[in-house]
N, C-alpha and C positions, 0 to 999 in steps of 0.2 A: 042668456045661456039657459036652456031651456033644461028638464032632470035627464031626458033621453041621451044627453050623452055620456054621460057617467053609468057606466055598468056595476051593476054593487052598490053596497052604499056609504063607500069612501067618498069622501070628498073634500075638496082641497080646503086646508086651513092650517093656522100657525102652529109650530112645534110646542109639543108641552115643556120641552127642557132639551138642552143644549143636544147638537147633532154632530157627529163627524162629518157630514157633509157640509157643515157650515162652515167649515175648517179647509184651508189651502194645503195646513203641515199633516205629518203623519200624526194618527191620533191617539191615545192610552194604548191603542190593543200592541205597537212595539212595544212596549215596558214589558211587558208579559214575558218571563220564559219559554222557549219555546219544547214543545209536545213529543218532538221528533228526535230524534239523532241521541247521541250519548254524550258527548260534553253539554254542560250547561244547560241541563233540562230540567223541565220544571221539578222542585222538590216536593212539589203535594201529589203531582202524580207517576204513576208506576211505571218502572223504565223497565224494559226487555233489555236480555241482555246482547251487545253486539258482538259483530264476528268483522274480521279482517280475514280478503283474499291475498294472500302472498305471492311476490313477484314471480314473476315465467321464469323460469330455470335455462340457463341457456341449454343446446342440443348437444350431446355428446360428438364430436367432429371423428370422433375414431370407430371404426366399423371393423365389422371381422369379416369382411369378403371385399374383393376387390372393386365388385358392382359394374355397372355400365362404363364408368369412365374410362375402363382398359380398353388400349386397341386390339383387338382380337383379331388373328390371322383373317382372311376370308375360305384357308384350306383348312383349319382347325378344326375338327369334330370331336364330340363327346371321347369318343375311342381314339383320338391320337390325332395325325393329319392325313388327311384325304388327297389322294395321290396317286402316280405308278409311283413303282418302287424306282431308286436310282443311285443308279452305281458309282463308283470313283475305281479310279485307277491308279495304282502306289505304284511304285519301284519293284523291281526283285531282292526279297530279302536275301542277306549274306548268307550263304553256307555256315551252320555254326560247327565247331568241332565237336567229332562225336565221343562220346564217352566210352574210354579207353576201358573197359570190365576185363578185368584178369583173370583168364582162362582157366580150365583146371590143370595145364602143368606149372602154371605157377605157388600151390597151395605145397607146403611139405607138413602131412600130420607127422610127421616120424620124430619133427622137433618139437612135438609140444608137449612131451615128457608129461612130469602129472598130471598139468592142469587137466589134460582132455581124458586123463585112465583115472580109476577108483586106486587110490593110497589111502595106509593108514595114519589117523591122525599124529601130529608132530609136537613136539614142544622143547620151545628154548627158553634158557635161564636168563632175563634179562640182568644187568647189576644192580643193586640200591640203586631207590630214587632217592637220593637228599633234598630234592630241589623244592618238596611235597612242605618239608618240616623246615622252616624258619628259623633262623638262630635266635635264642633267646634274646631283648631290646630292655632285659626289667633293668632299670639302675638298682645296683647296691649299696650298701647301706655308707659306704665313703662318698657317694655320691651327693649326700645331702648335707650341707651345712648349717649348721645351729646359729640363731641370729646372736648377736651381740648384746652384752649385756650393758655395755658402756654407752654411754652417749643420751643426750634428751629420747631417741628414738628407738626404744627400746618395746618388742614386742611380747605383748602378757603381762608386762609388769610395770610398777611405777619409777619413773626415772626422774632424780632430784634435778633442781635448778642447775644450771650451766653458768660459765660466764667465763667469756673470751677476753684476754688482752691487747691492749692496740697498743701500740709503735708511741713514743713521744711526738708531738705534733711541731713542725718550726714556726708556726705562726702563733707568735703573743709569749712565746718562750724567753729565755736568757739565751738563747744562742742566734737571737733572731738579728739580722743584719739592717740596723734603722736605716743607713745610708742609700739602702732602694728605694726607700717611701718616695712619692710621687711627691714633688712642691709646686709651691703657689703658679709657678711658670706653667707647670703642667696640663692647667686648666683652661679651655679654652672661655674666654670672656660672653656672656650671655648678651643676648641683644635685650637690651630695655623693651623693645616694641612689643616681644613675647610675653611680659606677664606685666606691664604697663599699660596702658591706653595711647597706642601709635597714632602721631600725628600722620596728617595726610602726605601722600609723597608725591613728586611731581619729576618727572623728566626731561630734561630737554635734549630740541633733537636739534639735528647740524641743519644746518640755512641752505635752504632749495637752491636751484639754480635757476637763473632767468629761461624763460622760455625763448629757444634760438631756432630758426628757421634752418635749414640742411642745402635751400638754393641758395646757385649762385649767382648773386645781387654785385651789378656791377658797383664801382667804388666813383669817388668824383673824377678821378682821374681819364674815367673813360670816355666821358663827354666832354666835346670841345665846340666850346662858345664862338672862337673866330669863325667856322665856318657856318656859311650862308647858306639859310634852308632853302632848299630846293622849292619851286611852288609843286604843287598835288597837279596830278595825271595820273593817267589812267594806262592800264599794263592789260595784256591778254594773256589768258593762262593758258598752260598746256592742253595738250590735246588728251595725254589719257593721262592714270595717276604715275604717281612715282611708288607707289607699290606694286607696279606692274611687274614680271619679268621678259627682259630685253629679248627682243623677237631673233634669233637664230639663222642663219642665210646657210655659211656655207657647214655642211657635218663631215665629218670625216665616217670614210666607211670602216 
């Protein structure tokens, strides 16, 4: 191989020290934190600070005009509907009654005495109003009662100890009637098992019945030995079932 192929003057020979290329796996440079981004970046060098785009908002669905989607006349215009004009035809309305206005012989000024002439002014005595003045509601001085000076419950002052008498009692007395007192019959007998240790109890029950069948199983008397079995032949059976119902000929009308 002659030097003219080599451009430069590189030329091929063994590596001074270990190569990533001599390597199948990934080499030191994944260990490395990486440069870019904001989690997990490297801490020796200098990180920008990041921004988040926040999500699309959805669209407002409510509008303040009705928009294209309405169906619109095809005679509709800006100014009303485009047209001739057109008529309808009603009924004849009812004659109303007309308003009866009372004539001038109907008016008599001659009865309207003062109101309608100048008079001089009048004046009447009405009677006392009582109804104005309230009857007096104060209580008097009989109306109030002075508390009691007797008794534990005495107000403003101090009231000495009390003490009520009771009645003779009949029970545990000299007049007491011993011949009531309840005796030994009286008392119903306690079961041992209540504050003993109760043996175990057992029950017995009444004795089953045989199991008996409900057909009817002929008895010995209904076979008879003297007579002589028939030899086996053979039978033809009916033609339809015996669940049928009997075919009908003559009906009465």
């Amino acid at each position: 191989m002659g030097s003219d192929v080599w451009v430069g003057p590189w030329r091929p020979h063994r590596p001074r020290g270990p190569i990533a290329a001599l390597y199948s796996g990934p080499g030191p440079k994944y260990k490395l934190p990486p440069n870019t981004g904001y989690i997990l970046h490297d801490p020796s060098r200098p990180r920008a600070p990041a921004f988040t785009f926040g999500a699309r908002l959805p669209t407002q669905q409510t509008s303040c005009g009705p928009g294209p989607g309405y169906l619109v006349p095809a005679r509709m215009t800006v100014r009303g509907r485009d047209g001739a004009p057109a008529y309808s035809i009603f009924g004849r309305p009812r004659h109303t009654a007309p308003f009866l206005t009372p004539g001038p012989g109907r008016y008599f000024p001659e009865r309207a005495g003062n109101v309608a002439y100048p008079s001089a002014p009048r004046h009447t005595i009405a009677p006392r109003n009582w109804g104005l003045r309230a009857e007096p509601q104060t209580p008097g001085p009989g109306t109030y009662t002075v508390p009691s000076l007797l008794g534990p419950r005495v107000v403003g002052k101090v009231s000495a100890p009390t003490y009520s008498i009771y009645g003779r009692s009949a029970v545990g007395s000299f007049c007491e009637d011993l011949s009531k007192t309840p005796g030994p019959c009286a008392y119903h007998v306690v079961n041992p098992g209540i504050y003993k240790p109760r043996a175990p109890q057992f029950s017995m029950l009444a004795r089953t019945s045989l199991p008996r069948g409900n057909t009817l199983n002929p008895g010995p008397a209904a076979y008879n030995v003297d007579q002589p079995r028939k030899p086996r032949g053979w039978s033809f059976g009916i033609r339809h079932s015996d669940y049928l119902a009997p075919m009908v000929f003559d009906v009465d009308d």
